[in-house]
C-alpha positions in Angstrom: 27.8 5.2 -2.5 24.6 6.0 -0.9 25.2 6.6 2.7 28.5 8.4 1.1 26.4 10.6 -0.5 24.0 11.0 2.0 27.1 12.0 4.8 28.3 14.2 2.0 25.5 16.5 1.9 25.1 16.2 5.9 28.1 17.8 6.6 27.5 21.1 5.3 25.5 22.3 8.7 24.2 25.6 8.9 26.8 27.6 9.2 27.8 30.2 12.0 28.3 33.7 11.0 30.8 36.2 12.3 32.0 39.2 11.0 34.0 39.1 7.1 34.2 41.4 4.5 32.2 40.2 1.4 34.3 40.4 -1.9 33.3 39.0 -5.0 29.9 38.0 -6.6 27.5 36.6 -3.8 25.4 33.4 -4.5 21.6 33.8 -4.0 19.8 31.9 -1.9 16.2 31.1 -2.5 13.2 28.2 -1.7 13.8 27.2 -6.0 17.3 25.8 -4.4 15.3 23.8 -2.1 13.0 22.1 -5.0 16.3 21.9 -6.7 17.8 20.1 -4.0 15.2 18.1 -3.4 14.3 16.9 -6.8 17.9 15.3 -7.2 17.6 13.9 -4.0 14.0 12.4 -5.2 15.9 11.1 -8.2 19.1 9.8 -6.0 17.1 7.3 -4.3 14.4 6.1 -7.4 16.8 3.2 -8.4 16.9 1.8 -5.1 12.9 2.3 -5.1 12.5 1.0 -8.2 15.4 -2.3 -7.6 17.4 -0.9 -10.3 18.9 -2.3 -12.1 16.6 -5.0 -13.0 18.5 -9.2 -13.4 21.5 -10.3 -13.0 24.8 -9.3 -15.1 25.8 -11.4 -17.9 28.2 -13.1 -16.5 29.7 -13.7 -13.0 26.8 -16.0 -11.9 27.6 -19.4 -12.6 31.7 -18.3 -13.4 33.9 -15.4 -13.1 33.5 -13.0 -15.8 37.1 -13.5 -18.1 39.5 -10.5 -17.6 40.0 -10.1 -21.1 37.4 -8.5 -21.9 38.4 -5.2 -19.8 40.9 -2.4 -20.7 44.5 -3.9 -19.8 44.6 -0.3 -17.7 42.0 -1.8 -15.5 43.3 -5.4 -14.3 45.5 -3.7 -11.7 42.2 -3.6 -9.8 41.7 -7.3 -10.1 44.7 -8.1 -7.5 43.3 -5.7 -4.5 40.3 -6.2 -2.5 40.9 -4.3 1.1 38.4 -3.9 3.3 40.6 -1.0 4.8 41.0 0.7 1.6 37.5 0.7 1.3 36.9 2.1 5.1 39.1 4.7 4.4 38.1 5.7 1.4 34.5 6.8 3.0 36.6 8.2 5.8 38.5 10.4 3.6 35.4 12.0 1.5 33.7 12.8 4.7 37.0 14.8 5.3 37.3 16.2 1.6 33.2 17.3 2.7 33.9 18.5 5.8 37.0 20.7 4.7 34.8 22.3 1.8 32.2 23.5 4.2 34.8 24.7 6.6 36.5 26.5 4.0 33.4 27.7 1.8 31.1 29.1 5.3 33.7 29.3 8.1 33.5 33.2 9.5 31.9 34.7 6.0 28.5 36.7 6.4 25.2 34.9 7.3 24.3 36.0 4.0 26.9 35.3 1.5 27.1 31.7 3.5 23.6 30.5 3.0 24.6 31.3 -0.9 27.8 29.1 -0.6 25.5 26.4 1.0 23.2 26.1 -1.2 25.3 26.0 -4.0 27.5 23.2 -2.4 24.0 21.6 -1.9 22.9 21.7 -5.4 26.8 20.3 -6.8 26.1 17.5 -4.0 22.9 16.3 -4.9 22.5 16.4 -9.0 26.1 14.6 -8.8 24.6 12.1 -6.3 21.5 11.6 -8.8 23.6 12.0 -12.2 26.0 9.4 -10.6 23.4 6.7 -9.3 21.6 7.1 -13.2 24.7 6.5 -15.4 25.4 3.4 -12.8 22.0 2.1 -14.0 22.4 2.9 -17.2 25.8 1.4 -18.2 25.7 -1.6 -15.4 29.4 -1.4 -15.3 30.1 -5.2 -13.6 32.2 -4.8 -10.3 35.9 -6.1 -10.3 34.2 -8.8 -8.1 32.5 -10.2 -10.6 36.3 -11.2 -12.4 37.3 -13.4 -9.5 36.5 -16.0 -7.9 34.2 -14.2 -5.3 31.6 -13.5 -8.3 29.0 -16.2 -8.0 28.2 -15.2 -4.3 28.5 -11.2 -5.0 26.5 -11.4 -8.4 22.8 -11.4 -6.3 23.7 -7.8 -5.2 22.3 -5.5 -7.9 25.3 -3.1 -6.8 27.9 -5.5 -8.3 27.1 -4.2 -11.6 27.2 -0.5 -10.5 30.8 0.2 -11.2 31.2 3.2 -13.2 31.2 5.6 -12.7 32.5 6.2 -9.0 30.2 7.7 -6.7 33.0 8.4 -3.7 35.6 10.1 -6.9 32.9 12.3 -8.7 31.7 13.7 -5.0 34.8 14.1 -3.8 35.6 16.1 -7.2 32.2 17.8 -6.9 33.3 19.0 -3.4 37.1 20.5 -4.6 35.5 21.8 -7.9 32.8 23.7 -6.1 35.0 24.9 -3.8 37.6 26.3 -6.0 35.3 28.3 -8.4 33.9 29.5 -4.9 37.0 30.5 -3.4 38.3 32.2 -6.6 35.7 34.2 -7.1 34.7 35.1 -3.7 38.5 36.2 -3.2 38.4 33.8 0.0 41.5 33.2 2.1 43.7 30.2 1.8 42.3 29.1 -1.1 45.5 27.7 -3.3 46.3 26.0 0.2 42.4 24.5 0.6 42.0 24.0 -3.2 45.1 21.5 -3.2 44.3 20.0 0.2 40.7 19.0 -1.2 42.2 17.2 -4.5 44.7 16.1 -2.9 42.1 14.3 -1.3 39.7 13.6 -4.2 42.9 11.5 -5.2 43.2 9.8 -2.9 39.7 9.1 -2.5 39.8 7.5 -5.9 43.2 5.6 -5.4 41.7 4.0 -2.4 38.5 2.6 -4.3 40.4 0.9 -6.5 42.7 -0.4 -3.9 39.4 -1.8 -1.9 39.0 -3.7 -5.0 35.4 -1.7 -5.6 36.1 0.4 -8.5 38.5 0.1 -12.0 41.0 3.3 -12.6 38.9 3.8 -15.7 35.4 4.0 -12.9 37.1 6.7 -10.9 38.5 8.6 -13.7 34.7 9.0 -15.0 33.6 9.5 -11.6 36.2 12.5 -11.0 35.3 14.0 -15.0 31.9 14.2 -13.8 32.3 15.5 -10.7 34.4 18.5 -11.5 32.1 19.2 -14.7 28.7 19.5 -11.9 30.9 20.7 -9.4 32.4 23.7 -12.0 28.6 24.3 -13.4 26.8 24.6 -10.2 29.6 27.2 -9.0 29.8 28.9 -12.0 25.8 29.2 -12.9 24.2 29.7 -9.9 22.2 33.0 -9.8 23.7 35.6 -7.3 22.7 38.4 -5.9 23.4 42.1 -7.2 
């Protein structure tokens, strides 16, 4: 989740300028987005300063946690553990990233670009931080932890990081962002981009649970949080008369 996060917010270079006609509201860009930015960022990687979350998970260290005790909706995940799927999930939301800054800077103004940036930056980063919080807070055990893998895995404070899903609520952050963006900046192709990117937010999420990291009910949180920053950064970000 971590490197994910931290490619995520990579991708959006600074972006060449070329000639566009501006249309719709403009986002302003200012050094608060910077301490804005930088604050979540601050609060991103605290956990992993700070060894959060502090001893081991309740079960899973001696024996398997017992399967029962999750939603019946959530055992599918207990029956796939690819390595692949897990691959190309990261694969994926660096593509779902890379699209949204193509899409959101590509050709537009060096103005009304640095506002898209920044205002991808800021959705990036507080759902970075919000996400790596609520996985301290809840301590969501791993599927791991229900097999017979779960005595080796349980020494990794991650294994009880589940929910919600950092890869599904960036990968919504990115698609969210964008479309609220798009729509009302009037910017071309952006039905065709809008389903492209949740198409691939989907499949982002399908693939966590297929790598056996994440339940269905991880990436659903993890895509309800991710459009919810995603829409509020896009929609309350000061612009510019």
């Amino acid at each position: 989740m971590r490197w994910s996060a931290v490619a995520w917010m990579l991708l959006f270079a600074v972006p060449r300028a070329r000639a566009h006609a501006q249309a719709g509201p403009i986002y302003r860009a200012s050094w608060w987005d910077a301490a804005s930015v930088g604050a979540a960022g601050a609060l991103f990687v605290l956990p992993t300063v700070l060894d959060l979350p502090k001893g081991p998970p309740s079960c899973g260290s001696t024996a398997p946690c017992d399967p029962a005790t999750i939603p019946t909706v959530d055992r599918s995940a207990l029956h796939t553990f690819s390595d692949g799927a897990g691959t190309a999930s990261t694969a994926l939301l660096a593509g779902v990233a890379g699209l949204t800054a193509f899409a959101s800077l590509q050709g537009l103004p060096a103005r009304q670009a640095r506002g898209n940036f920044v205002m991808l930056a800021n959705a990036a980063a507080w759902t970075a931080a919000s996400t790596e919080w609520l996985k301290v807070v809840i301590r969501r055990k791993r599927p791991v932890l229900y097999t017979s893998g779960a005595a080796a895995a349980a020494a990794d404070r991650e294994s009880q990081q589940s929910l919600p899903s950092g890869h599904a609520s960036l990968a919504f952050a990115a698609a969210t962002s964008y479309l609220v963006l798009a729509r009302r900046q009037h910017l071309p192709h952006r039905t065709r981009n809008a389903i492209l990117l949740y198409a691939g937010a989907v499949g982002v999420s399908a693939l966590r649970v297929a790598a056996g990291k994440h339940f269905p009910t991880d990436v659903a949180a993890g895509a309800a949080l991710g459009s919810g920053i995603g829409w509020l950064s896009a929609t309350v970000h000061p612009t510019s008369p």
